[in-house]
Legacy VTK file of the C-alpha trace (Angstrom):
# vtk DataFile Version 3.0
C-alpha trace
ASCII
DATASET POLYDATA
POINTS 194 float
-6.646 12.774 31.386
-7.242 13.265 27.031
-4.032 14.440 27.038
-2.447 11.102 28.856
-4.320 9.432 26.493
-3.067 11.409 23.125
0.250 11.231 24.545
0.259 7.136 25.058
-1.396 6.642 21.996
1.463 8.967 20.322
4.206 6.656 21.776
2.304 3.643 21.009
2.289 5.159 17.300
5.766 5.971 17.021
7.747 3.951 19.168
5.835 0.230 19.928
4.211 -0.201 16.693
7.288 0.177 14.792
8.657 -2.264 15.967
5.992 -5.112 15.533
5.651 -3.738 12.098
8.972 -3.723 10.848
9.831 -4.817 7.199
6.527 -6.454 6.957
6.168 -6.231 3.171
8.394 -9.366 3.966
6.868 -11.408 6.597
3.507 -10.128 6.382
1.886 -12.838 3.765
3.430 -15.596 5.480
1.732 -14.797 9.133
0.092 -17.842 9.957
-3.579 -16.550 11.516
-1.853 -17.842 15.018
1.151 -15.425 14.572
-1.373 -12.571 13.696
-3.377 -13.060 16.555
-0.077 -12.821 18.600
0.995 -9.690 16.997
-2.461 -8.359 17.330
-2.617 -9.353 21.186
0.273 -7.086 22.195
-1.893 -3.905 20.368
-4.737 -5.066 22.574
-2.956 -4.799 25.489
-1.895 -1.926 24.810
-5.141 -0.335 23.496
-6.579 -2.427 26.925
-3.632 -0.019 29.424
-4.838 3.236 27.469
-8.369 2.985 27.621
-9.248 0.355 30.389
-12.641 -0.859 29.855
-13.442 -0.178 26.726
-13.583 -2.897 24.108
-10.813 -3.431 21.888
-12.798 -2.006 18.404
-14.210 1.067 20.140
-10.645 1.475 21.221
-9.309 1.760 18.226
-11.969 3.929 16.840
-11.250 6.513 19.692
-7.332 6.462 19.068
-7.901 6.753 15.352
-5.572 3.386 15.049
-6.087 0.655 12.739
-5.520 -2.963 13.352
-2.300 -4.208 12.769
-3.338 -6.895 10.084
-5.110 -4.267 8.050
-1.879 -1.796 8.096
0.337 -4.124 7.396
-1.590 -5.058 4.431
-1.592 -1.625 3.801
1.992 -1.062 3.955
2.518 -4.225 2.066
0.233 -3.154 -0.738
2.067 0.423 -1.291
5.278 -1.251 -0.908
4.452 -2.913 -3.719
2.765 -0.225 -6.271
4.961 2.355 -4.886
8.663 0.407 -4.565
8.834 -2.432 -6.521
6.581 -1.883 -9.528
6.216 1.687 -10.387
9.701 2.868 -8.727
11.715 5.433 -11.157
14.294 5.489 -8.360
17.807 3.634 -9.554
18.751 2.150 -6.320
15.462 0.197 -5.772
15.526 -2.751 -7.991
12.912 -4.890 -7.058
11.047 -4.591 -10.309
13.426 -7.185 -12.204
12.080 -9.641 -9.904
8.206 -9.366 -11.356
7.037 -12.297 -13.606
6.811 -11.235 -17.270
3.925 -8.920 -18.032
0.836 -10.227 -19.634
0.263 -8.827 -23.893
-1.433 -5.812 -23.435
-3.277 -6.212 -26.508
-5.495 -9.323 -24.624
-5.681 -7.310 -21.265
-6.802 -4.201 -23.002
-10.180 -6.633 -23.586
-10.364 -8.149 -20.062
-12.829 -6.583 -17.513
-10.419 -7.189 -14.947
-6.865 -6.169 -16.093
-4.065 -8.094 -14.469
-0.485 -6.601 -15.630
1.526 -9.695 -14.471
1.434 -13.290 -14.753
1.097 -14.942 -11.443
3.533 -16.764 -10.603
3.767 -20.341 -10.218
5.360 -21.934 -7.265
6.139 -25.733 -6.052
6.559 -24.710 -2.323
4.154 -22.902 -0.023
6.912 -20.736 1.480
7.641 -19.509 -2.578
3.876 -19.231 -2.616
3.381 -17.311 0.120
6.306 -14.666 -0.102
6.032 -10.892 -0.760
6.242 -10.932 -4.794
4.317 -13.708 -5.245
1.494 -12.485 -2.972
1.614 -8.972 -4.114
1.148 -9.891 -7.865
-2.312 -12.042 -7.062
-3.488 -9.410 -4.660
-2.389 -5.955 -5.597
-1.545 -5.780 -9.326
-3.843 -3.187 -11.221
-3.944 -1.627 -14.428
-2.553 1.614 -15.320
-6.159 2.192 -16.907
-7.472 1.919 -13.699
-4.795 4.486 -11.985
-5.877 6.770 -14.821
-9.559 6.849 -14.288
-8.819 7.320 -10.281
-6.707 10.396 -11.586
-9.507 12.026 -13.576
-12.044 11.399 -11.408
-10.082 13.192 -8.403
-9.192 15.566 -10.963
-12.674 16.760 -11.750
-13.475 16.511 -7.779
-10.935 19.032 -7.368
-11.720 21.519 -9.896
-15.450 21.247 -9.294
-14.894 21.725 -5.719
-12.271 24.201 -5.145
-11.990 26.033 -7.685
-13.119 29.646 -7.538
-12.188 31.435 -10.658
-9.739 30.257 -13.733
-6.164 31.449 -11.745
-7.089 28.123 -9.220
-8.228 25.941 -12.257
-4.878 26.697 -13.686
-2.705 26.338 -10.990
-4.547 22.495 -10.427
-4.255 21.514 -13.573
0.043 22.373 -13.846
0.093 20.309 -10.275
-2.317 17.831 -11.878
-0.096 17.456 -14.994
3.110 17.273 -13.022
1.359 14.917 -11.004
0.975 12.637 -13.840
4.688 12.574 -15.190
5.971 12.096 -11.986
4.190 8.993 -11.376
3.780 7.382 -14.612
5.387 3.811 -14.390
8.159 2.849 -15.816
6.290 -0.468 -16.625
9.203 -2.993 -15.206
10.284 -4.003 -18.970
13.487 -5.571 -18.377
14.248 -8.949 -16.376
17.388 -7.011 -15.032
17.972 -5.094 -12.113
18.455 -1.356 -12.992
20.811 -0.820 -10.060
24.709 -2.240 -10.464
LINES 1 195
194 0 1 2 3 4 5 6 7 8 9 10 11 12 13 14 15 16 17 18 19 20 21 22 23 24 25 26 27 28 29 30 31 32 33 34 35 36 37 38 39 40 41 42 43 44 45 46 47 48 49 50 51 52 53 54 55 56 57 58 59 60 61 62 63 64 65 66 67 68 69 70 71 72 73 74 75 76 77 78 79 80 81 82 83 84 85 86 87 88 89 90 91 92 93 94 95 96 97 98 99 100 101 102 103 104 105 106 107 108 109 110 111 112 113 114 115 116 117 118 119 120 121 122 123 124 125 126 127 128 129 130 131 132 133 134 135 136 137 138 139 140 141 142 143 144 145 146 147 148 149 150 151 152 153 154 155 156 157 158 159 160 161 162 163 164 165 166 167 168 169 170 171 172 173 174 175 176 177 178 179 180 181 182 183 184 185 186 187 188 189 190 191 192 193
């Protein structure tokens, strides 16, 4: 009977949920709470067939499944850090469509670092669409990805390393780590792709 379970909850994962979750990064911050609840209904049922009689949270909790409003956020917020801001790839272009970034010489100050401007908007629907709603809510400072880095960094050579061949080895895949994903800081208003 585990295994029916792990096996429903595996096609739940991979073909059902898919499909209510597809190209959210675009519809996702203009869900009205209504249109949520729908969307999350149909995961109820679902969680409500697999595991009859247990309540929805628990459910969740035993399938290892989050709700759908918090993934989509989620996939909306490393849509954002990962595609359209940061992106070194040529064919995603997004960037050019960021509002000009703030003078780095005031946010260096700030306790709370905001790279962009936010946006200003006349119409809810502008308001409430993916770039506009990704700069107020998931904009950070590159300071702040740098501190997460050396604080993981230390974790891992505190914790796993055993002698200086394993420090070594972590810090060339800590230091390619860092190239790789250093942004390219959006500095143009035009696309990089033709």
């Amino acid at each position: 009977m585990r295994q029916l379970k792990r096996d429903l909850v595996c096609f739940y994962c991979t073909v059902i949920r898919p499909i209510l979750e597809y190209a959210n990064p675009v519809w996702h911050s203009s869900l009205t709470v209504s249109q949520s609840d729908v969307l999350e209904s149909l995961q109820k049922r679902a969680m409500n067939v697999i595991y009859a009689g247990i309540e929805y949270r628990a459910a969740l909790t035993i399938a290892g499944v989050d709700t759908l409003r918090s993934r989509r956020e989620e996939l909306t917020r490393r849509f954002f850090l990962n595609d359209t801001c940061w992106t070194r790839h040529p064919v995603l272009c997004l960037h050019y469509l960021l509002p000009p970034k703030r003078d780095e010489n005031i946010t260096a100050r700030l306790r709370k670092t905001r790279i962009f401007e936010n946006s200003k908007a006349k119409t809810n629907r502008f308001y409430n669409s993916f770039i506009p709603y990704s700069v107020r809510n998931f904009q950070y400072s590159s300071s702040v990805h740098i501190i997460v880095f050396y604080i993981s960094f230390y974790f891992i050579i505190f914790h796993y390393c055993i002698d200086y061949r394993h420090f070594y080895i972590i810090f060339v895949f800590f230091l390619n780590y860092c190239i790789l994903i250093q942004p390219i800081g959006c500095k143009t208003n035009k696309p990089v792709c033709v």
